[in-house]
C-alpha positions in Angstrom: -7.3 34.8 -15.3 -5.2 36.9 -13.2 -1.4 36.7 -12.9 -1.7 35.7 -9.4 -3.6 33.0 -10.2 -1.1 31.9 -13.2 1.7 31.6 -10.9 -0.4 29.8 -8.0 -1.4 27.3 -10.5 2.3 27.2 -12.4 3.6 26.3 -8.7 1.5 24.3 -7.6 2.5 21.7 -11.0 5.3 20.1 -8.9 3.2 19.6 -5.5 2.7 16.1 -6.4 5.8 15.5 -7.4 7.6 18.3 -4.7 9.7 19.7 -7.1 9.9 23.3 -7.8 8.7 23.7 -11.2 10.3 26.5 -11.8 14.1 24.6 -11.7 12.1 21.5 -13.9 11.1 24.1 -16.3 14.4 25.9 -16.6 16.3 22.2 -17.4 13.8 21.5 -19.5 13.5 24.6 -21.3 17.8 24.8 -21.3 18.4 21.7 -22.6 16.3 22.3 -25.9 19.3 24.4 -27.5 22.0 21.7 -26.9 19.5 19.2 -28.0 19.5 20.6 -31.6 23.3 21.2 -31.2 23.3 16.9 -30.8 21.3 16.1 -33.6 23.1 18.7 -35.7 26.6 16.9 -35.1 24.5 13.6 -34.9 23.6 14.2 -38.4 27.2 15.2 -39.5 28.7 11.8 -37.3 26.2 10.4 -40.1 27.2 12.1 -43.4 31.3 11.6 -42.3 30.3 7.9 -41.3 32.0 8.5 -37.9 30.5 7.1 -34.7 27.3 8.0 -33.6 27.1 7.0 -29.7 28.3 10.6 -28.7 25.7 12.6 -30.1 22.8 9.9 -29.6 24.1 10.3 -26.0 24.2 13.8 -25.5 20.6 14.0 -27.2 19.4 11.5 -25.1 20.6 12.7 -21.8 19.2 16.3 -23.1 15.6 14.6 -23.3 15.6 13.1 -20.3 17.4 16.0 -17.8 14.3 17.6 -16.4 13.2 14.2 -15.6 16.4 13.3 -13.9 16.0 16.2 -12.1 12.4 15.0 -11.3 13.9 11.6 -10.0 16.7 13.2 -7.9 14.5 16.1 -6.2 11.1 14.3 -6.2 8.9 12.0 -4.9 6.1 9.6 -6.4 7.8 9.7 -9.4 5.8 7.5 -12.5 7.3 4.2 -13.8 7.6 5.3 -17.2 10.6 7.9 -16.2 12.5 5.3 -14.7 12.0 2.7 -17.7 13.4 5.8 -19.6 16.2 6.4 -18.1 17.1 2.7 -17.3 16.8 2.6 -21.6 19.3 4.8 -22.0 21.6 3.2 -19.6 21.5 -0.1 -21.3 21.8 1.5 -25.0 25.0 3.6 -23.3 26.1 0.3 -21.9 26.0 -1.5 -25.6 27.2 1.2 -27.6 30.0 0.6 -25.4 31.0 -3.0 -25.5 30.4 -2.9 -29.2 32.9 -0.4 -29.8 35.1 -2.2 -27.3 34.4 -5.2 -29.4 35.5 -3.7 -32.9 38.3 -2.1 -31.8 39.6 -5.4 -30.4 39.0 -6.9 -33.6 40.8 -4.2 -35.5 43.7 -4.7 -33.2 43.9 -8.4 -33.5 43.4 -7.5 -37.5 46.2 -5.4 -37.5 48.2 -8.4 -36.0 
């Protein structure tokens, strides 16, 4: 196979979507590194017992960049992507309110 050919059939990934596959490639690609970064300070959140949401967060919005990129930029995007992200919105959402919740009963602890 040529390298003509290569790149003709590279490009032509994000037709069906009509994304440029080269920009889907590069987030996904780029956001590997910072990925390991969050589970690195993930796992130390873990060993010091501090709160996890931040690094569950980052990792998760790491994993699913390219495909926000895909839902932004693109068309006939796949149910599954959306169900994905929609996940990680409503884990982001209770993280939230149970933190919220704690810290009101420290405060009302504290009393």
């Amino acid at each position: 196979m040529e390298i003509s050919e290569l790149y003709s059939w590279f490009m032509s990934l994000g037709e069906p979507y009509g994304v440029n596959p080269v920009i889907f490639g590069s987030i996904y690609v780029g956001a590997i590194p910072i990925f390991w970064v969050a589970i690195a300070w993930l796992v130390s959140n873990i060993k010091k017992k501090k709160s996890v949401t931040g690094p569950v967060l980052l990792a998760c919005l790491c994993a699913v960049s390219s495909y926000l990129y895909l839902i932004i930029a693109g068309e006939n995007v796949p149910l599954w992507v959306y169900g994905l992200i929609v996940a990680i919105i409503i884990y982001a959402i209770y993280s939230t309110l149970n933190k919220v919740k704690l810290k009101k009963e420290e405060l009302s602890n504290e009393v």
